[in-house]
Phi, psi and omega in degrees: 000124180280159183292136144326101198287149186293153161290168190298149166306117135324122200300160185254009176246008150281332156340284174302307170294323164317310188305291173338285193319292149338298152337274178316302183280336171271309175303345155256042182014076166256158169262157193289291191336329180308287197298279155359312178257312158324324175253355155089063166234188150268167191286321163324308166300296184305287177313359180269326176274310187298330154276014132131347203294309192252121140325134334120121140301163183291313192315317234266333155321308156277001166273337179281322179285004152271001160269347150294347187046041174240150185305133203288359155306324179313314188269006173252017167259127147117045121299072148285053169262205186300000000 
């Protein structure tokens, strides 16, 4: 039986929007399934960006900062990465 490959790194700048998002959606004490469905994605989808797995399109960006109701600037403050 072969060894357990370790997971893949997480990219730091889905790391960092996956965190927001996390944010963002437990301060309006939303469910992903909510959220998921309020921006018209699937619920797959959505746990894939909030956990850090999918980088978020410019699109998808701006549909999440009208539904966080945050500025589309936003989610790129305190990021430092490449």
């Amino acid at each position: 039986m072969g060894a357990i490959a370790p997971p893949e790194p997480r990219n730091d700048w889905c790391a960092h929007i996956g965190a927001k998002l996390l944010s963002c959606r437990q301060e309006l004490g939303q469910s992903q399934r909510a959220v998921a469905s309020e921006i018209e994605i699937s619920y797959s989808h959505f746990c894939d960006l909030e956990n850090g797995k999918h980088a978020p399109s410019a699109h998808m960006l701006w549909r999440l900062s009208e539904f966080f109701q945050v500025d589309p600037g936003w989610w790129y403050e305190g990021y430092e990465g490449e």
